[in-house]
C-alpha positions as CSV (number, residue, x, y, z in Angstrom):
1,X,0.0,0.0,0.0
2,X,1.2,3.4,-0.7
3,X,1.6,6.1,1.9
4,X,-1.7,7.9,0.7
5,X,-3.4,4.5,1.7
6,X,-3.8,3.7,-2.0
7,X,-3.4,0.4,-3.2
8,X,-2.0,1.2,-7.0
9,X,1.4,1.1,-7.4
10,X,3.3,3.4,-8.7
11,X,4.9,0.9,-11.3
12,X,1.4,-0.2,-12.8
13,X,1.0,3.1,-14.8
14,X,4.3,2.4,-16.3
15,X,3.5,-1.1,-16.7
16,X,0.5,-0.2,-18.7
17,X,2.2,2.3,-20.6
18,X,4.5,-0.2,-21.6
19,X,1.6,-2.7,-22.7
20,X,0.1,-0.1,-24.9
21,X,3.0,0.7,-26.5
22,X,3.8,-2.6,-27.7
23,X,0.1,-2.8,-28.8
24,X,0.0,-0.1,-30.5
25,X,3.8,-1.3,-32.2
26,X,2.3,-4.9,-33.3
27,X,-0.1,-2.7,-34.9
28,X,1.9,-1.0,-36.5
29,X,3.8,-3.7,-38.1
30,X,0.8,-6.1,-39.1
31,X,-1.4,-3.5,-40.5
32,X,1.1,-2.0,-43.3
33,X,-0.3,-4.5,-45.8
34,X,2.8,-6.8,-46.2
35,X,2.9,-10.1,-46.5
36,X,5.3,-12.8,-44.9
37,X,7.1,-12.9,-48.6
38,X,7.5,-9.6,-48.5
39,X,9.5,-9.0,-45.9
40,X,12.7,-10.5,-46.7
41,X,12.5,-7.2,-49.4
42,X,12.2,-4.8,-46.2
43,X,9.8,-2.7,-48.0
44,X,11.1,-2.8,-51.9
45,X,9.3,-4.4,-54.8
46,X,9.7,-7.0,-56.5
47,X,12.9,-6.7,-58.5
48,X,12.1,-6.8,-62.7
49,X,15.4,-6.1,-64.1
50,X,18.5,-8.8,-63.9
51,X,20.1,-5.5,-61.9
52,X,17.5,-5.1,-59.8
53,X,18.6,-7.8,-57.3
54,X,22.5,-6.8,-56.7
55,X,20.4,-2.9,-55.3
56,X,18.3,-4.9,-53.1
57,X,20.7,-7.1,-51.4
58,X,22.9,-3.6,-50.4
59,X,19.3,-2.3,-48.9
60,X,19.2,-5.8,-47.5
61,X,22.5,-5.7,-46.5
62,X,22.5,-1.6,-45.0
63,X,19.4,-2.6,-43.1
64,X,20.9,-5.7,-41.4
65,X,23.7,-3.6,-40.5
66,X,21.9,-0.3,-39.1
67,X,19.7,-3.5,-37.1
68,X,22.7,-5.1,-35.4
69,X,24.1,-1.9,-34.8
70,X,20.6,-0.4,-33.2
71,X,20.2,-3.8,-30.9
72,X,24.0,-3.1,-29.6
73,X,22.8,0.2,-28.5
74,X,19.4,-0.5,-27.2
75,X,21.4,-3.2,-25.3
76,X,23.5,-1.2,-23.6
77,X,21.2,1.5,-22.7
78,X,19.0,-0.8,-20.9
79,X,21.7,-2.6,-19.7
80,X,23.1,0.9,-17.9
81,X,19.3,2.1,-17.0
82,X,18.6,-1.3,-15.0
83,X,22.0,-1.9,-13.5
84,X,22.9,1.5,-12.5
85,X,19.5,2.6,-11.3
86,X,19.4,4.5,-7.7
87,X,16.9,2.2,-6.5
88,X,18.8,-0.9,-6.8
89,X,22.5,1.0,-5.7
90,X,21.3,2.9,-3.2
91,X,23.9,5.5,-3.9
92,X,22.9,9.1,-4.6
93,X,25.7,9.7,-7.0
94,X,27.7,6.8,-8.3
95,X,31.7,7.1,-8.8
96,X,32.5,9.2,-11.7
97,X,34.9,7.7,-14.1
98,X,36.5,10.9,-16.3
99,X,37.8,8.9,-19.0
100,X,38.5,4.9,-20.6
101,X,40.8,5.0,-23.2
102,X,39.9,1.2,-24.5
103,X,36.1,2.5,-24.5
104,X,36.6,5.6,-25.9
105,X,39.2,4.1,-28.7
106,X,36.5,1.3,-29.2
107,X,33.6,3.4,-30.2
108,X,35.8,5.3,-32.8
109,X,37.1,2.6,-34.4
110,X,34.2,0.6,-34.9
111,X,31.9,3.6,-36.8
112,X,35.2,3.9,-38.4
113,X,34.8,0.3,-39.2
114,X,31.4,0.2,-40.1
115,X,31.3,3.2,-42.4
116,X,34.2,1.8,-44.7
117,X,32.7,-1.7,-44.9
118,X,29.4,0.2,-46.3
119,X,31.4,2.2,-48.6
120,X,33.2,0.0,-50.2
121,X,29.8,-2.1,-50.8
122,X,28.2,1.1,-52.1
123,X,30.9,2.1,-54.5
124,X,31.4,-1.7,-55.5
125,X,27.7,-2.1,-56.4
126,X,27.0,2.0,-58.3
127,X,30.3,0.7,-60.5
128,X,28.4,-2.2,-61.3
129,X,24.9,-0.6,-62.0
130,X,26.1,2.4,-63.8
131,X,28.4,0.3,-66.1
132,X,27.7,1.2,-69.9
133,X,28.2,-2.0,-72.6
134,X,28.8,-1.0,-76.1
135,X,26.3,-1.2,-78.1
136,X,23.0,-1.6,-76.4
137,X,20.1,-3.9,-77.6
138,X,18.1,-0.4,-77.0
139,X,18.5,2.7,-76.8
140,X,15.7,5.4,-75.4
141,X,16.0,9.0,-74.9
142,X,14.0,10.0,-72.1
143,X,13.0,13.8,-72.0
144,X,11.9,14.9,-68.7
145,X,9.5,18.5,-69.2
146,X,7.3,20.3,-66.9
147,X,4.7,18.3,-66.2
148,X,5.4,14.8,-68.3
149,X,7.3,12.6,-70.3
150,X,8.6,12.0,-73.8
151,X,10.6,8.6,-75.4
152,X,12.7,8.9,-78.1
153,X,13.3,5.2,-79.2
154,X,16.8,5.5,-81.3
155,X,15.5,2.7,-83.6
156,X,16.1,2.0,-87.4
157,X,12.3,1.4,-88.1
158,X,11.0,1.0,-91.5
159,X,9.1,3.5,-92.8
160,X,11.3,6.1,-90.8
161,X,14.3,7.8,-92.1
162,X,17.0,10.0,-90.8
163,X,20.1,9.8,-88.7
164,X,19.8,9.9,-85.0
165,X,24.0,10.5,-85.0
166,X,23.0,14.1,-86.9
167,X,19.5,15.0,-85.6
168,X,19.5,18.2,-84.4
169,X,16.5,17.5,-82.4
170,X,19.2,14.9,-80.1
171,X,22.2,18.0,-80.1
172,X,21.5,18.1,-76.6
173,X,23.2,14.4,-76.2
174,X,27.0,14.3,-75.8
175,X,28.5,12.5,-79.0
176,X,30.3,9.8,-76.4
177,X,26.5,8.1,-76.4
178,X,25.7,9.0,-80.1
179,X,28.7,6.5,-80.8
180,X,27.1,3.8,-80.0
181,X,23.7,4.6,-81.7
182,X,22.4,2.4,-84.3
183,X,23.6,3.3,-87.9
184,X,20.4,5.3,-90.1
185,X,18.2,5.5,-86.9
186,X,15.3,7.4,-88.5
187,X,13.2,6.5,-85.1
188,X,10.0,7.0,-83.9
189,X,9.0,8.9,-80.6
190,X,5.9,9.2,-78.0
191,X,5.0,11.8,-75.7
192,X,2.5,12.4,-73.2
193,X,0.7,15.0,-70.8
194,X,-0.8,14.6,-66.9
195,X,-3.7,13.7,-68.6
196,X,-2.1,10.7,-70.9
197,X,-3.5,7.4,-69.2
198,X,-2.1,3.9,-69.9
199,X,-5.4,2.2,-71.9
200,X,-5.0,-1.1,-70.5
201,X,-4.6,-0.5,-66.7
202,X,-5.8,3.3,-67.0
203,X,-2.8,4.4,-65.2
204,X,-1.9,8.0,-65.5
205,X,0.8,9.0,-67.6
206,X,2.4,8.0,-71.3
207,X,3.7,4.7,-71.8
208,X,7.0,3.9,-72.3
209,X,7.5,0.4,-73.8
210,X,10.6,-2.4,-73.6
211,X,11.6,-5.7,-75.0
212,X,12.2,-8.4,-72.3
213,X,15.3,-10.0,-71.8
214,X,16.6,-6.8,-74.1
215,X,20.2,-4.5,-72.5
216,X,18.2,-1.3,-72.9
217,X,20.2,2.4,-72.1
218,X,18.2,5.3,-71.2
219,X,20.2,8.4,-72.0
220,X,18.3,10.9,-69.8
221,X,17.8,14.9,-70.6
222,X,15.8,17.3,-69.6
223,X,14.0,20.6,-71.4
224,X,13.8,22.6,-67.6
225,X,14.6,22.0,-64.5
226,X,16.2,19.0,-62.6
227,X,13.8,15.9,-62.6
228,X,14.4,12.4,-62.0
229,X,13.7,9.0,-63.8
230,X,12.4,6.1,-61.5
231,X,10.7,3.1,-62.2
232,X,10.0,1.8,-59.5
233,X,10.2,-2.3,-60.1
234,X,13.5,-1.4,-61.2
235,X,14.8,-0.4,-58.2
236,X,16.8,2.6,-59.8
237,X,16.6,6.1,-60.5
238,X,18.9,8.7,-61.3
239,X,18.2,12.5,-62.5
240,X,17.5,14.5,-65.2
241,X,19.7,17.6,-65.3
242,X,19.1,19.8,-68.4
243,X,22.8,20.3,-69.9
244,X,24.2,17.6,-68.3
245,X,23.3,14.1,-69.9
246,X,23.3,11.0,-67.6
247,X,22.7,7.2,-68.5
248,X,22.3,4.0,-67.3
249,X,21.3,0.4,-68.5
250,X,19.1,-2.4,-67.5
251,X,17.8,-5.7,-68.6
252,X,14.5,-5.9,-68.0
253,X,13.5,-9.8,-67.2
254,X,9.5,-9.7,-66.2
255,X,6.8,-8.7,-68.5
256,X,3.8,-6.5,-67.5
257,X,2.8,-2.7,-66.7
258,X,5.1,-1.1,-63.9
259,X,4.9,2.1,-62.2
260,X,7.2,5.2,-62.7
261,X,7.4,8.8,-61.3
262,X,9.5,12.1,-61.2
263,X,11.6,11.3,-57.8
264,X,13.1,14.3,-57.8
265,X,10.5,18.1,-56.5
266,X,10.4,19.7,-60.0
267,X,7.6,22.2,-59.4
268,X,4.0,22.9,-58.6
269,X,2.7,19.6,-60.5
270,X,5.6,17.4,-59.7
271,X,3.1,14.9,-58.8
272,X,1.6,14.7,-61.8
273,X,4.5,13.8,-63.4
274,X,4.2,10.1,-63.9
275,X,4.4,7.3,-66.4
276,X,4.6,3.5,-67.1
277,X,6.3,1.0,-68.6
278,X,5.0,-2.0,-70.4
279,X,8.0,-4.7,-70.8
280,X,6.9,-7.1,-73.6
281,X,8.5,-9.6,-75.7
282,X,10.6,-8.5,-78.5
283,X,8.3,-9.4,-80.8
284,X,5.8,-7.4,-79.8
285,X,8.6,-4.0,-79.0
286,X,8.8,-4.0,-82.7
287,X,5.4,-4.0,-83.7
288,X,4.8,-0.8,-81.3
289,X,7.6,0.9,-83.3
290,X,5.6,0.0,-86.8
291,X,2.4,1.4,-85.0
292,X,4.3,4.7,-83.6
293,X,5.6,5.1,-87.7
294,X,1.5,4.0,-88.7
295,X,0.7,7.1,-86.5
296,X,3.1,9.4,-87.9
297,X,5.0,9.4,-85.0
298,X,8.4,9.6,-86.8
299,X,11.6,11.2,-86.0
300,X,13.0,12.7,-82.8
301,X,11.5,15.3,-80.2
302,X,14.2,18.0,-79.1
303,X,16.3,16.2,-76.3
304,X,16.2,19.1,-74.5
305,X,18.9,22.1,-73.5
306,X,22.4,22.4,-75.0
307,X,25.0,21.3,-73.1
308,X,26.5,23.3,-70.5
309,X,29.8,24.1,-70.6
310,X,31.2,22.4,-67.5
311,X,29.3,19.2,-69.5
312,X,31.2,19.9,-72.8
313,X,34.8,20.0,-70.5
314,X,33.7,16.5,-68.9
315,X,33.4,15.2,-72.5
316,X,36.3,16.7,-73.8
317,X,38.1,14.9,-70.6
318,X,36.7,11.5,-71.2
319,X,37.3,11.1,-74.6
């Protein structure tokens, strides 16, 4: 019994605080729609791309890291709350220690420790995913504008003629990624607007379409302002700088309809800035360039802004 002749302890509160906040946590971790499959991803997708994997296992990785790091410390905070608590010492102030040279030593090596390890995973993986082949399957100019999307498919397509190497609509492009375009690409483009929806799944957005099993490079430029290219299944994204061309490739490996979306805050109707892409087989990759000629759709968009001059130097310095 308490001095005020009550009979509730003073731990029960906390007790019960503690019950509902381990509730309200199971809650919280059962109601966020995954499955048991799912969580071996820790929140990603499921990869579509043969690159896709070697991104999530360094999430996988980073996240069993940051976990056995996080139990370390929640272990020792306990550990020092319970077994240095007044109540069981019975000391007002405990001996002060002013320093511990092994201790203090051990907690800067070991971030030190744990921050290279990560690097080097993180540098050894971007090598890997940003790695160029010559002479992709495909090739796709993707033109980022406030507030959607165009494809340029560098394609020789019957029925289209022209030179993607000389279009002045693709000046923007440095020439180190117009080497490797496809001799006479005439090509055929699509573009779209917020209110472009996908007429299978009626997902907003244009459609941009791939052959499976196909090395495709997106050579990525922009008209405006900085966006950024993500679909999501991929588990890759990377941004859309006007002047300054980047590129990467993938080999998509699943058909269907995926998501993608500007990652990157380009402006009041970011949000609307979305798309899709429908991976099919090869087969059917060509007959949407023969519909895209069908429709007039021939040629090349502009890529988007000149290049800027620090971009012309970086050229200039590679080749």
């Amino acid at each position: 019994m308490s001095p005020n002749g009550s009979d509730r302890s003073p731990r029960r509160p906390m007790r019960r605080k503690l019950l509902q906040a381990l509730t309200a946590g199971l809650v919280l971790a059962t109601a966020t729609g995954c499955t048991w499959e799912d969580f071996p991803r820790l929140g990603m997708p499921t990869p579509t791309t043969e690159e896709a994997p070697r991104i999530l296992s360094l999430w996988q990785g980073s996240w069993a890291a940051a976990l056995a790091v996080g139990v370390l410390v929640w272990g020792l905070i306990l550990w020092s709350a319970f077994f240095h608590r007044r109540s069981r010492t019975k000391v007002e102030v405990p001996p002060q220690t002013r320093y511990n040279m092994p201790i203090e030593a051990l907690y800067t090596v070991v971030p030190l420790i744990i921050v290279s390890v990560l690097f080097y995973f993180t540098a050894r993986d971007e090598s890997e995913v940003l790695k160029l082949e010559k002479k992709p399957d495909v090739t796709v100019n993707v033109v980022g504008f406030q507030w959607s999307w165009c494809f340029n498919y560098v394609e020789s397509v019957g029925g289209s003629t022209g030179d993607a190497k000389t279009a002045k609509e693709l000046d923007a492009i440095p020439n180190r990624y117009k080497d490797d375009f496809p001799a006479d690409a005439g090509g055929v483009y699509d573009c779209g607007t917020p209110a472009t929806r996908n007429p299978q799944t009626d997902n907003p957005g244009p459609t941009l379409w791939l052959p499976e099993g196909k090395r495709v490079r997106f050579v990525l430029t922009s008209r405006d302002v900085i966006h950024s290219f993500w679909v999501v299944p991929f588990l890759m994204k990377q941004d859309v700088i006007p002047g300054h061309t980047n590129a990467f490739e993938v080999t998509p490996n699943k058909e269907g309809t995926f998501l993608g979306k500007c990652a990157e805050l380009c402006g009041v109707d970011h949000s609307r800035m979305l798309f899709n892409v429908k991976v099919v087989s090869p087969e059917r990759y060509e007959q949407h360039l023969k519909d895209l000629v069908k429709k007039g759709q021939t040629g090349y968009v502009p890529a988007g802004i000149a290049q800027a001059e620090h971009e012309k130097n970086r050229e200039s310095n590679i080749l």
